[in-house]
C-alpha positions, 0 to 999 in steps of 0.5 A, a space after each residue: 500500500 506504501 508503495 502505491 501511495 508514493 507512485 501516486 505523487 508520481 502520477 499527479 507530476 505527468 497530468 500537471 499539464 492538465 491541470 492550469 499550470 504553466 510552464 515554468 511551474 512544470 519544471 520546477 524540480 522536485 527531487 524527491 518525487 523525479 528521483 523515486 519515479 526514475 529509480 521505480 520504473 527500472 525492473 519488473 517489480 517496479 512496473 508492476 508496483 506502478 501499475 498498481 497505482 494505475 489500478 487504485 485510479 481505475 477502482 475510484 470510478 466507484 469510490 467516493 470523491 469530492 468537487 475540486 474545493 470541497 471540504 467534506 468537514 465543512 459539508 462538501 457532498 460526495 458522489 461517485 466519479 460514475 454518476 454522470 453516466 448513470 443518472 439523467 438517463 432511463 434507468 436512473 435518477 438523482 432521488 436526492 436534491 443534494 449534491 451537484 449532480 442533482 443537474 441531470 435530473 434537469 440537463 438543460 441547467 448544465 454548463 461549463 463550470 461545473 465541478 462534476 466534469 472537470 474533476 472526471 476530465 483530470 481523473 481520466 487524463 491522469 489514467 491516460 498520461 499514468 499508462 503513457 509513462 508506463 509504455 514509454 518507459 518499458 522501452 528503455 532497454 535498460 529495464 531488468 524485466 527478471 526474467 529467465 531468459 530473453 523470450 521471458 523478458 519479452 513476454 513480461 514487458 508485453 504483459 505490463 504494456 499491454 495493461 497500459 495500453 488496455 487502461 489508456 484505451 478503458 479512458 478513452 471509451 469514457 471520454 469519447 462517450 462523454 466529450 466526444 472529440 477529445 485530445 489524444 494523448 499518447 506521449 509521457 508528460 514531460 518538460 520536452 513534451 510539455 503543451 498547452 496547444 492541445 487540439 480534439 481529436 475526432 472521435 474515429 480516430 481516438 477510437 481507432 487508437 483504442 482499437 489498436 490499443 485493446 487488440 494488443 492486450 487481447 494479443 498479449 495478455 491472458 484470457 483469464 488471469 489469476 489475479 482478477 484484479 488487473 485487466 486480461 484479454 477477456 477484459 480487452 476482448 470486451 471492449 474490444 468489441 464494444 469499440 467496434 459497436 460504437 464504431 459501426 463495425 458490426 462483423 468485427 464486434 461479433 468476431 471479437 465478442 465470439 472470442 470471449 464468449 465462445 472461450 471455456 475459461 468463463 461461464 454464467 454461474 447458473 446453480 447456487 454457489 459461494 457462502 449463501 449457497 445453503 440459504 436462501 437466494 438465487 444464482 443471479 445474486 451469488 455471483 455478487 456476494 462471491 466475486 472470486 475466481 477461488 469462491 467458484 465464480 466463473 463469470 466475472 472478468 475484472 473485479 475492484 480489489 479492495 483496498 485496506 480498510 484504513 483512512 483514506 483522505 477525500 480525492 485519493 483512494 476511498 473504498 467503494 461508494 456504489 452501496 452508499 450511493 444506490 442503497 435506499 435513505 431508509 435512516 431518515 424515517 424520523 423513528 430511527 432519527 430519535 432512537 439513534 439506532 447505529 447498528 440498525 444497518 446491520 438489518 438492511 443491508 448496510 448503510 444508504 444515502 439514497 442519492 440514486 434510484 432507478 426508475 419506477 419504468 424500470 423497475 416494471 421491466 421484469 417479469 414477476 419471476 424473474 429472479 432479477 427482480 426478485 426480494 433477493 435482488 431489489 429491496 422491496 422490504 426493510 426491517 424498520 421500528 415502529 414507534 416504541 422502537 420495536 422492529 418489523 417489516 416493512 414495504 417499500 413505499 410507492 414507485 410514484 412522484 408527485 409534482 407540486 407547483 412544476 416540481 418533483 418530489 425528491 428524497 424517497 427513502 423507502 424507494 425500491 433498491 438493488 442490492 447488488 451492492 449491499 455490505 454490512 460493516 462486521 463492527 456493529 459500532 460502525 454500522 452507518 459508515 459510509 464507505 465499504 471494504 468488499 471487493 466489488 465486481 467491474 465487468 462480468 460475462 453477462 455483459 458481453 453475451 449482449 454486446 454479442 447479441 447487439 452486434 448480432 442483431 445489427 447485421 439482422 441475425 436476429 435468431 442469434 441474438 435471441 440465443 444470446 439473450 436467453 442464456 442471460 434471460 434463462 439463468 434468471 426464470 425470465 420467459 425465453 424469447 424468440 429471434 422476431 422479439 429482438 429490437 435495439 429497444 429489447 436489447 437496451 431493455 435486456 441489459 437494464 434488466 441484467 446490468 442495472 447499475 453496473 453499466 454505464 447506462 449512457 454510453 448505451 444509449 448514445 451508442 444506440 442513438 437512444 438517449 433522448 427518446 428512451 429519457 423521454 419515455 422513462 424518466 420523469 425528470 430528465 424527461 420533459 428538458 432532454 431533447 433540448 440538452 446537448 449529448 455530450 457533457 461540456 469540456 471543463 471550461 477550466 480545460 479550456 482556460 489553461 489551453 492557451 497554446 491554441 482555442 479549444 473548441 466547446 461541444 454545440 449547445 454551451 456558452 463559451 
């Protein structure tokens, strides 16, 4: 942990230019920082440590985090680095009138300074420059990659290239959803390659860079990896195959797709396994509670190791934030208020803040037997006191909104949840902490049977992608459906109901040119504004300030 620590202040010196600093500020030396990174990047261990900080970066996705500025002990509000990606659109809104991204509930009021998407540029570049250094300097024939003999070394230094340049690419599908055209970036930061003229790239050929990049990670990295918590080549098979989707690369999609989901290293878990095996509950759900490769679970592809459970300071390295984010409010019943309870989280699944919910259209988008909608999958019970204190169960309230004067109530806290996320903190004194200490799932083998099944159905084998829908479909009791079911809209349907919270919802949509339609069709917020909001999110107008080399140039439909 030490060391990943350290290599952060490496990280932060290669992003500086992203930052607003000028020239002269770059340069200023900084011996302890410059002479830990050239002394670390020097044999095999020392990559691997560096690639360790890339990863701490990679799982603050899910973390908690704060505004550039906020102070948590003057009431900053955290959220997620993910949230903008999965609120403001047709499975999820913001069912809390606190924090900043209380905008995408109404996108017309977004604009350029908003704290939300500069702080998701930086972290991203940071990711993107972190990976450059790593490629640039695992060129340096002077590496020992300690291996026992020349073709040895060949293959550990492609192993940690190929990592980096998987990451690089992993960045880049989010600032190309999110921004569109974006700077390509694919030299180390350094006082020789220092800029402040940067200019967007086009989208097809930041893509076609991603491509290059995911292929040599699917060439040179391990379908399935021991250590599941770095990429593999089913990690870049996946986006591999997604980049072609968004790329209009039907053929290819498929081919790449194919490669993972046809392989014997992974397989939906259909049969109860893991710790819960013996109680109660469905498959669906064990793959959730037992992430492991060692617990039996052969569908997950890249999970977020957790990190130790020590204090972390805001902006670093937080432990998991998703439960806090999507798990119910349920602690603002005035009862529990008064009593006090700290250790009545233990009964509910661990604590929540409520800030995002799904939306009630799709919560209606399962079948009543389907497991995914099951108590043992969405929350629609909670053990809550009643007015002496006493505990009972209780229904989840209503999945309805009412408006008041053109407003929208907020703040369900008895709204439905899912509790893919759910962990509750063994000590019951700290029971209502926020954060949680569980290793989480990134990326499962569900997901790419539908990315299969969408690039199928866009070449018009519609009996094929049904038969990759229903192995999904099946696992859960879901009704099989037929080739003449699938739509792009059936699809989209089909990985809310698999992927609810766990995908990032908008790159989906934007991918399926479905955003404004479906957002007015299933979320009441967001709804009634969005075909008058851009798509894409507004570059930082700090980006833009600090670019002074050249004029930048915003997205259509903000001030500049």
């Amino acid at each position: 942990m030490k060391n990943i620590k350290y290599t952060i202040l490496v990280i932060f010196l290669v992003t500086i230019g992203f930052q607003g600093c000028n020239k002269e500020e770059f340069l200023t030396e900084k011996p302890k920082d410059n002479i830990y990174a050239e002394n670390l990047l020097q044999n095999y261990d020392g990559f691997v440590n560096m690639m360790n900080s890339v990863y701490a970066w990679v799982r603050a996705e899910k973390g908690r985090t704060f505004a550039p500025g906020d102070n948590p002990a003057t009431g900053g509000i955290p959220f997620t680095r993910c949230s903008i990606w999965n609120l403001g659109v047709d499975n999820g809104f913001m069912n809390n009138g606190v924090g900043e991204e209380i905008f995408l509930n109404w996108p017309t009021n977004i604009n350029t300074g908003m704290a939300v998407f500069k702080n998701d540029f930086e972290w991203l570049y940071l990711i993107v420059n972190s990976c450059n250094m790593v490629i640039a300097r695992a060129e340096n024939p002077e590496v020992s990659w300690q291996g026992v003999n020349a073709g040895d070394d060949e293959q550990k230094k492609n192993y940690i290239i190929a990592q980096a340049r998987v990451i690089r690419a992993w960045a880049y599908r989010h600032l190309t959803y999110t921004w569109g055209d974006v700077p390509l970036s694919l030299l180390e930061v350094n006082g020789e390659t220092y800029r402040n003229d940067w200019e967007r790239t086009p989208v097809a050929d930041v893509r076609a860079q991603m491509v290059l990049d995911l292929q040599f990670g699917v060439d040179h990295l391990p379908m399935r990896d021991a250590n599941q918590a770095v990429v593999s080549g089913a990690f870049a098979s996946h986006y591999l195959a997604e980049t072609y989707l968004a790329m209009g690369e039907y053929v290819k999609a498929e081919t790449a797709a194919r490669k993972l989901c046809e392989s014997t290293d992974f397989q939906l878990m259909t049969q109860r396994f893991g710790g819960n095996a013996g109680k109660p509950g469905v498959a669906f759900m064990d793959v959730f509670a037992n992430p492991f490769y060692t617990d039996g679970n052969k569908e997950v592809l890249f999970i977020l190791l957790n990190v130790e459970p020590e204090k972390v300071s805001y902006g670093s390295q937080p432990a998991s934030y998703m439960r806090n984010m999507w798990q119910t409010y349920y602690s603002k019943d005035n009862v529990i208020k008064k009593l006090d309870l700290d250790e009545f989280h233990t009964y509910n699944g661990g604590k929540g803040a409520g800030r995002y919910s799904i939306t009630a259209p799709a919560l209606s988008w399962y079948e009543p037997q389907d497991d995914r909608f099951s108590e043992y999958a969405i929350k629609k019970t909670l053990v809550m006191p009643d007015d002496a204190g006493v505990l009972e169960t209780v229904r989840t309230a209503t999945t309805e909104h009412t408006i008041t004067e053109g407003k929208y109530d907020l703040d369900h806290y008895l709204w439905p949840s899912t509790r893919k996320w759910e962990w509750v903190n063994p000590i019951p004194a700290q029971a209502s902490s926020s954060d949680q200490f569980n290793s989480i799932i990134y990326l499962r083998l569900a997901d790419s049977y539908l990315v299969l099944a969408e690039a199928l159905f866009q070449q018009g084998k519609l009996d094929d992608a049904a038969t990759w829908i229903n192995k999904v479909r099946e696992r859960s009791h879901a009704t099989p459906i037929t080739g003449a079911d699938v739509t792009i809209d059936f699809i989209l349907d089909e990985r809310s109901r698999e992927l609810i919270t766990e995908e990032h919802r908008r790159h989906a949509l934007i991918r399926t040119g479905k955003l404004v339609e479906r957002v007015q069709l299933y979320n009441d917020f967001a709804g009634p504004t969005i075909a008058n909001a851009p798509a894409l999110f507004p570059i930082p107008q700090s980006v833009i300030d600090a670019n002074t080399g050249r004029k930048m140039v915003q997205n259509p439909g903000y001030n500049e």
